[in-house]
TIMI-308884 format. One line per 2 residues: number of its first residue (from 0); their letters; for each residue x, y, z of C-alpha. Coordinates in pm, whole numbers, plus 50000, padded with zeros to 5 digits. Layout:
NUM	a	X Y Z | ... .
//
This chain:
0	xx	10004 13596 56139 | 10186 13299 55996 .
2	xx	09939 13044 56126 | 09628 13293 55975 .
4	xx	09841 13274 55633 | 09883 12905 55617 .
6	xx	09531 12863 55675 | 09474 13083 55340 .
8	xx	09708 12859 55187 | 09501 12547 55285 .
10	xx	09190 12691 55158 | 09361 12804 54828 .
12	xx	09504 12451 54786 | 09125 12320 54825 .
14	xx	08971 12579 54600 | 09266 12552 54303 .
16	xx	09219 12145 54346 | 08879 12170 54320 .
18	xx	08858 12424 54006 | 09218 12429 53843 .
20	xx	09247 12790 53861 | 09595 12814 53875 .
22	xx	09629 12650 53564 | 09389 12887 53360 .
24	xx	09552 13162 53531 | 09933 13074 53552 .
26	xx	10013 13068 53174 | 09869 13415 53158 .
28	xx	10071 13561 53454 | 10400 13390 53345 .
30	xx	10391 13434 52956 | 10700 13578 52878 .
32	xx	10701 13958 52715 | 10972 14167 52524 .
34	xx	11216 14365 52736 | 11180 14700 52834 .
36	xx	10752 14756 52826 | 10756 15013 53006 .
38	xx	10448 15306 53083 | 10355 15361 52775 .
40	xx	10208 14972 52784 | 09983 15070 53058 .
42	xx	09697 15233 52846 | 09488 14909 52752 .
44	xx	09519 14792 53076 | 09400 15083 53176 .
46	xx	09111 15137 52948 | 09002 14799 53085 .
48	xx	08959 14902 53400 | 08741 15185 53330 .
50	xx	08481 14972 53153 | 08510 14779 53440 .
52	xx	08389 15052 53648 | 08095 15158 53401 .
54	xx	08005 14791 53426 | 07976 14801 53842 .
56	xx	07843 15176 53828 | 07596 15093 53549 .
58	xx	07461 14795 53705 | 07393 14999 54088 .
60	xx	07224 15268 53886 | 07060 15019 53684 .
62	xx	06879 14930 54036 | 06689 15207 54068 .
64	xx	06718 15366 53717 | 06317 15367 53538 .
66	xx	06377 15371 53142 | 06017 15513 53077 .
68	xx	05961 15848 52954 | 05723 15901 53267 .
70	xx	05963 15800 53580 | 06346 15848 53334 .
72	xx	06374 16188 53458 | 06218 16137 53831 .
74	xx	06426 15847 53867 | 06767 16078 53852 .
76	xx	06649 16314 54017 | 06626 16120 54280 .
78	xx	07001 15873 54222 | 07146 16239 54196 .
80	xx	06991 16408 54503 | 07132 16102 54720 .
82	xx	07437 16121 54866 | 07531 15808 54763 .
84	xx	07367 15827 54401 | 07520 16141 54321 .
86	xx	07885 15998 54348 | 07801 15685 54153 .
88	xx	07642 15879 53859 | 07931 16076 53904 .
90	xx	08214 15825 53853 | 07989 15638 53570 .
92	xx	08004 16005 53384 | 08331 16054 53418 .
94	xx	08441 15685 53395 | 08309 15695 53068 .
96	xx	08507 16015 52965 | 08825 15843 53094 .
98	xx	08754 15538 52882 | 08679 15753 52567 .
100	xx	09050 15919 52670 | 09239 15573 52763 .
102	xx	09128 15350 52470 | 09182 15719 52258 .
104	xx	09551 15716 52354 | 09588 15316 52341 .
106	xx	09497 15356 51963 | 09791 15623 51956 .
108	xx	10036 15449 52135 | 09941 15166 51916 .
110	xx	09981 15320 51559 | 10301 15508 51645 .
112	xx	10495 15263 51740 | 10363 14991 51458 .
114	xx	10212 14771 51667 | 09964 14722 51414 .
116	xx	10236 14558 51137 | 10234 14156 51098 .
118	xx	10147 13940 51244 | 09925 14161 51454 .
120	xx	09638 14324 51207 | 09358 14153 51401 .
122	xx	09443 14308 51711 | 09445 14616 51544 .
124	xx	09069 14566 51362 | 08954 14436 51712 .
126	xx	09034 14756 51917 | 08922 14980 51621 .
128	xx	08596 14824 51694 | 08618 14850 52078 .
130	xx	08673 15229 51997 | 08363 15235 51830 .
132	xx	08183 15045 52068 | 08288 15274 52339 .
134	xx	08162 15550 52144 | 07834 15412 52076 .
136	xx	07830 15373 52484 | 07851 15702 52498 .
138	xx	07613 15840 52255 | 07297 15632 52356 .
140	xx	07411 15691 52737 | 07341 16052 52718 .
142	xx	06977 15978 52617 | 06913 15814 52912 .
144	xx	06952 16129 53131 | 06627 16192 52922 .
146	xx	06633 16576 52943 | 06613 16847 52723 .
148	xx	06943 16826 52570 | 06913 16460 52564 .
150	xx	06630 16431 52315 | 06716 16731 52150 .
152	xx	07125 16597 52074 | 06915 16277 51949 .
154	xx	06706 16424 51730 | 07006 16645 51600 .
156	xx	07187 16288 51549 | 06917 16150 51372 .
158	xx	06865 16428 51131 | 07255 16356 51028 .
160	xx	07184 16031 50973 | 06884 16073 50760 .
162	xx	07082 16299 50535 | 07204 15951 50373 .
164	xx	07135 15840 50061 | 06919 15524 50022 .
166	xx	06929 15405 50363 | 06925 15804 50576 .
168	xx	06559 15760 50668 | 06613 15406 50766 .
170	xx	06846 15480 50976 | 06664 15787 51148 .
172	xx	06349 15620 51211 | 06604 15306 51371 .
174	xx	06775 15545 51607 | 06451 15707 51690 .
176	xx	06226 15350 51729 | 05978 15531 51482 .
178	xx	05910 15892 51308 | 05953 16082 51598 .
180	xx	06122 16037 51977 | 05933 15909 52256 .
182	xx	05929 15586 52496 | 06029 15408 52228 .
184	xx	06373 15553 52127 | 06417 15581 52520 .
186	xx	06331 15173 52559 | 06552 15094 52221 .
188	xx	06885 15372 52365 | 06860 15195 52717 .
190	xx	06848 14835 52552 | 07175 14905 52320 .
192	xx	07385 15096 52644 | 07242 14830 52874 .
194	xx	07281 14490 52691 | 07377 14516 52309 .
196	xx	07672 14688 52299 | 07818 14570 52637 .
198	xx	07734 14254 52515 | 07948 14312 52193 .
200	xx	08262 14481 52412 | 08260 14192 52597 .
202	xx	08287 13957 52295 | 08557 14131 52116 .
204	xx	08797 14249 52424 | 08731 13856 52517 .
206	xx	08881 13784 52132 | 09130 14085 52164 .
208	xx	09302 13997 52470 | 09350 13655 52343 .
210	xx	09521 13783 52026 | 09697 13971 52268 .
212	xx	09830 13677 52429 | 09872 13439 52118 .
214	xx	10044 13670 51918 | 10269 13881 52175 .
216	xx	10292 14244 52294 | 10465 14417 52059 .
218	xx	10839 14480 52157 | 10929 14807 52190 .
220	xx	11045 14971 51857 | 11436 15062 51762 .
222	xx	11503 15269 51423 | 11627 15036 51174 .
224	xx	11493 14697 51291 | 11235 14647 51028 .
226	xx	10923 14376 51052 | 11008 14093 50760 .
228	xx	10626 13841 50777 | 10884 13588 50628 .
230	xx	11145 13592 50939 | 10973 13762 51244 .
232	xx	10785 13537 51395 | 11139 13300 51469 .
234	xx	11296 13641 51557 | 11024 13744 51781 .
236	xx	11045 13369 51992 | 11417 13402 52008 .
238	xx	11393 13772 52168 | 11148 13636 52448 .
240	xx	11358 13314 52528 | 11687 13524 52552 .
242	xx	11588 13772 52734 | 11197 13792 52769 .
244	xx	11064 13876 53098 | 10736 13730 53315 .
246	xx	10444 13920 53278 | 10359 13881 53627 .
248	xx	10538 14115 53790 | 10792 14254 53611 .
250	xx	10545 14392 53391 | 10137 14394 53514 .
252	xx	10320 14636 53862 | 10273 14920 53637 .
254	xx	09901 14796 53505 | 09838 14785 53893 .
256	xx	09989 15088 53980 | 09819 15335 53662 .
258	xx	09492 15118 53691 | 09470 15171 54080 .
260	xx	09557 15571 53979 | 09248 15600 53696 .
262	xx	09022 15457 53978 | 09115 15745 54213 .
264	xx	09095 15998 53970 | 08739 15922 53876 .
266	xx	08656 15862 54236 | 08808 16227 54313 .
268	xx	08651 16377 54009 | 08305 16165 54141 .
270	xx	08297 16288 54477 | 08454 16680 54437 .
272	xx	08222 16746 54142 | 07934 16505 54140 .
274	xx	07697 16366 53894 | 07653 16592 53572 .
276	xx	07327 16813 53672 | 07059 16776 53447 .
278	xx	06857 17000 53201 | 06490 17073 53221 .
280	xx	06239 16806 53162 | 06183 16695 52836 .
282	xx	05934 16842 52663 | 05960 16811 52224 .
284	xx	05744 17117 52160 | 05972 17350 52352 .
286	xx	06304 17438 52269 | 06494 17551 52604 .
288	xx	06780 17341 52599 | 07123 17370 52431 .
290	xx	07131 17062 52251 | 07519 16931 52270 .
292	xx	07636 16596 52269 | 07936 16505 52555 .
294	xx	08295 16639 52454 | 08380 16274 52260 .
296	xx	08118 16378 51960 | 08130 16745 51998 .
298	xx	08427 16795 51725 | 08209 16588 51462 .
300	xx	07917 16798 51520 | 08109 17084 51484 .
302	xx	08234 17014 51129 | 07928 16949 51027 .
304	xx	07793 17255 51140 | 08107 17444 50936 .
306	xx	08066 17320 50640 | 07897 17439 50358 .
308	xx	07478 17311 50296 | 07604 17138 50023 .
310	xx	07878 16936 50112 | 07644 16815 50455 .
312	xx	07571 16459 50300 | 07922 16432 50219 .
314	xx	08070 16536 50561 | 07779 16324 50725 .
316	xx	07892 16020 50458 | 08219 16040 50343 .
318	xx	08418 16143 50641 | 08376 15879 50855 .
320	xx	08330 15626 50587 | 08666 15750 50441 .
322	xx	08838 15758 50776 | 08723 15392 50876 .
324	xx	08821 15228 50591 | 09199 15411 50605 .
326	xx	09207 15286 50985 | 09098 14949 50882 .
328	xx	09341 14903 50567 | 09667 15026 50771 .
330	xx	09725 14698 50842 | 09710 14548 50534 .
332	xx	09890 14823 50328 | 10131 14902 50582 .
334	xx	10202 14576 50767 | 10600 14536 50674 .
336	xx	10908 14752 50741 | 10990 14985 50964 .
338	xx	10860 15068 51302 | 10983 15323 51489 .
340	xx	10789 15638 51483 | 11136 15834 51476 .
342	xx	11194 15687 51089 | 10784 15766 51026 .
344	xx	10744 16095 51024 | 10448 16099 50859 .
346	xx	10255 15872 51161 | 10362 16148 51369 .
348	xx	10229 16420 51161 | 09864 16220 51115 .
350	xx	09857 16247 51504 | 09959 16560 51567 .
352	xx	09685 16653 51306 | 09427 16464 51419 .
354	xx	09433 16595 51754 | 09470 16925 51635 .
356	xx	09128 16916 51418 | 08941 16773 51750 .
358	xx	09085 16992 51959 | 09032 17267 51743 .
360	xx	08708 17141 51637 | 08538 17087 52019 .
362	xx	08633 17444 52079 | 08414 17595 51785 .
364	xx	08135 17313 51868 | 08059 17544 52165 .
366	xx	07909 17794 51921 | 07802 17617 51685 .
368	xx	07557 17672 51438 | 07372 17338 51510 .
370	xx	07276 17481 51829 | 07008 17716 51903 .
372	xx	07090 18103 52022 | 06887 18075 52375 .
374	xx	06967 18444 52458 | 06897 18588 52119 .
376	xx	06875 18981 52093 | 06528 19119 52081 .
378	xx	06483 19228 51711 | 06537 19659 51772 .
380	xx	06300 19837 51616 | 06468 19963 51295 .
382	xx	06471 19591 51202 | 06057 19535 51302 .
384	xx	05986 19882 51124 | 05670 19904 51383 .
386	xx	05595 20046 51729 | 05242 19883 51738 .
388	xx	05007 19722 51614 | 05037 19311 51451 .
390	xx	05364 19320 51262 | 05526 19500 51604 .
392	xx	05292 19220 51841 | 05436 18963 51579 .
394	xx	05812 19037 51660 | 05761 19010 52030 .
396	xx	05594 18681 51966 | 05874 18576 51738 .
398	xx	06112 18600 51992 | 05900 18507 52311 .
400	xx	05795 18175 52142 | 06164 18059 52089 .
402	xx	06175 18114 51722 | 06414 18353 51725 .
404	xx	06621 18075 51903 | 06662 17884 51581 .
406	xx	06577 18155 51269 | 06783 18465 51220 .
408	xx	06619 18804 51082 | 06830 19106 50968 .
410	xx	07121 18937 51134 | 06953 18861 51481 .
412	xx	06905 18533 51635 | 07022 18153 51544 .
414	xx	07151 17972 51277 | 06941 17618 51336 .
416	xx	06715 17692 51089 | 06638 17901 50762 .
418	xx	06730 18316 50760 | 06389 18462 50783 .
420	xx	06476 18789 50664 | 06266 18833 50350 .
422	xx	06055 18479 50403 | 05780 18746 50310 .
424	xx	05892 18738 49946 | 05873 18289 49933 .
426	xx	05577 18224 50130 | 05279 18303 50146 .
428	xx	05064 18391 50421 | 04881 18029 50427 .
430	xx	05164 17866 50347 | 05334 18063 50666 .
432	xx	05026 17913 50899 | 05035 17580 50762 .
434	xx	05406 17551 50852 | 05402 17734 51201 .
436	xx	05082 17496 51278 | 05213 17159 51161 .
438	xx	05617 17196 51212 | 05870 17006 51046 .
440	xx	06195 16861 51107 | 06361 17005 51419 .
442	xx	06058 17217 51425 | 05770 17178 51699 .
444	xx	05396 17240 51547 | 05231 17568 51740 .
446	xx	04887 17429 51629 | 04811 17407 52026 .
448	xx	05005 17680 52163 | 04943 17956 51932 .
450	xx	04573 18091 51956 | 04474 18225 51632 .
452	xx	04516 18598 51694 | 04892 18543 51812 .
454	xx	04881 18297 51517 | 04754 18590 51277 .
456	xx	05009 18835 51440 | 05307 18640 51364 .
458	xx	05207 18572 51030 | 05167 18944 50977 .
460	xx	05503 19041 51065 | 05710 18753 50918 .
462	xx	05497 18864 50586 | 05639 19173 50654 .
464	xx	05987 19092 50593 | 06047 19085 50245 .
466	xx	06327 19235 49974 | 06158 19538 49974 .
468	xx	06133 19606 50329 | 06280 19966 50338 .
470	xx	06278 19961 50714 | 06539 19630 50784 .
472	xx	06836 19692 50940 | 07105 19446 50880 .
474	x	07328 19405 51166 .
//
């Protein structure tokens, strides 16, 4: 054993004379860090390692991955019905969960204990935009899996964005690679998830961890030691020489230990419950999914789809906007004094809320009214007001053709789009066929699905819904 490690040695002496590794590497190892870093320093770390395993898992199913809109779907099917495929799609789906959660509780860590106060505000913008980044991952990852909910949560997500002033239908035909989705929103998602944005997280957590190491992890707080730009700096370079500590191992043990731990729990997760299944094939002029976006964008959906028509554009606009720019200013406005989250009770009570309202938030998204009804009630006949004939042929049209899925009559059906229940009274019956026929936003065209008698029946029984409609029931 001794003679097999002093041949390692040897070749290690060759291979650092040859490159100089130790010296790129050393410095980082030994830098000195603050006292007392203890678990709650593990998270970024952490995070790191579970882009690292998107990267590896992304790249396998990358080799047999087709982005087209023909062989997207196929191509799954077949990584998920392998053995080996269906773990690895598995730990990339829930490796990217756990790096939504790490880099999520990094940020908190972060802001309650003032880690983002002088003379670290650049670390602070840096990993704001790594959260965003990772986000972005996320959202044009779940159009790859190119099924029904896929395209559908898209087209949802583009419809938001349009909503903007100025630049909304910019934006929406960007996202979408046109006016509508097809191969090319599926070539432009899987460029951005493949190459763009890992490109950009790359480039920053390159720039971040070097901030990291130029400017010092932040020692832990104590109440009453407050940050002074004029004096801490000298104070911070006498704390490490007196009694700082090597990173390497004092310190990175714990990055080891929680870092090897994340791995096995998306490994377990991975193999126990597999690759996400998928939805139906894609197919824009049906609506049989139940378009939802992962559990990271869920919340933000949700508020949208609980607030008022009016104040859409400014939930769409203003919250997020709003919310950046306060993340990004905290370290300008707030970059002196104290600390400690124990004499900042209001940090607390911003987190506390904050995970309340997406908590909260992701727990009504379940239901809501963004998303179709795809088990609707049948309309009962006191609400139809016919046994036979069109208007009664109509309803059962109206809910076998998945309208019912997204309009609501009397009180039946979903929320997605406009209450039909007196449409009879603001349309009339050509304007009622050119719309069915040609669609609109969110709305598929029945031009080739309807023939014209079912065309003609539906017509006749949405005319029949009107103010003075004696026989409607509401609910």
């Amino acid at each position: 054993m001794n003679r097999f490690m002093d041949y390692l040695k040897r070749i290690w002496a060759v291979v650092d004379d040859r490159t100089g590794i130790s010296e790129l590497v050393g410095p980082l190892l030994n830098h000195l860090v603050p006292p007392n870093t203890g678990w709650a320093y593990v998270f970024g770390s952490a995070t790191l390692i579970a882009f690292t395993i998107q990267v590896v898992t992304g790249i396998a199913l990358a080799t047999a991955y087709i982005p087209s809109t023909q062989d997207a779907y196929n191509s799954l099917q077949f990584i998920s019905n392998s053995s080996f495929g269906h773990v690895l799609r598995g730990m990339h789906y829930f490796g990217a969960s756990a790096m939504v959660v790490l880099v999520g509780i990094h940020a908190v860590r972060v802001f309650l204990m003032g880690s983002f106060k002088f003379p670290r505000e650049a670390n602070w913008l840096t990993g704001l935009l790594l959260l965003a980044l990772t986000l972005g991952m996320g959202f044009t990852g779940q159009l790859l899996r190119w099924d029904q909910n896929a395209i559908w949560s898209v087209v949802v997500g583009a419809e938001m964005a349009g909503k903007a002033p100025i630049v909304g239908d910019l934006i929406a035909k960007f996202l979408l690679a046109g006016q509508t989705i097809g191969g090319a929103t599926l070539s432009r998602f899987a460029a951005f998830h493949v190459f763009f944005i890992p490109a950009l997280i790359f480039g920053f957590l390159g720039f971040h961890l070097f901030l990291v190491i130029r400017n010092g992890i932040s020692e832990p707080p104590e109440p009453g030691r407050v940050v002074d730009p004029k004096t801490y700096r000298s104070w911070y370079e006498k704390l490490l020489q007196e009694r700082g500590v090597p990173f390497w191992p004092h310190v990175a043990w714990r990055d080891v230990v929680f870092g090897a731990g994340v791995v096995l729990v998306i490994l377990a997760l991975a193999l126990i419950f597999g690759a996400p299944p998928l939805g139906s094939p894609p197919d824009p002029t049906l609506i049989q999914a139940n378009p939802r976006p992962d559990w990271y964008l869920l919340w933000f959906f949700a508020l949208l789809a609980m607030s008022p028509p009016s104040l859409e554009t400014a939930v769409i606009l203003l919250f997020p906007l709003a919310g950046g720019l306060l993340l990004m200013a905290l370290p300008f406005v707030a970059n002196r004094g104290e600390r400690s989250y124990k004499r900042r009770p209001w940090a607390v009570g911003a987190v506390l809320m904050v995970v309340l309202m997406i908590g909260t938030l992701g727990v009504a998204g379940k239901r809501a009214n963004w998303s179709p009804d795809f088990n609707p009630t049948p309309l009962p006949a006191a609400v139809v007001g016919a046994d036979s004939g069109p208007v009664a042929e109509g309803a059962v049209l109206f809910n076998e053709r998945g309208c019912q899925n997204c309009h609501m009559i009397a009180g039946y059906g979903g929320r997605r789009g406009p209450d039909l229940t007196t449409v009879g009274s603001r349309l009339t019956a050509g304007q009622m066929t050119i719309r069915i026929a040609n669609g609109g936003t969110n709305m598929p065209a029945f031009a080739g699905t309807l023939s014209p008698d079912e065309m003609n029946k539906l017509v006749a029984f949405l005319q029949s819904r009107t103010t003075a409609n004696p026989e409607i029931a509401i609910k």
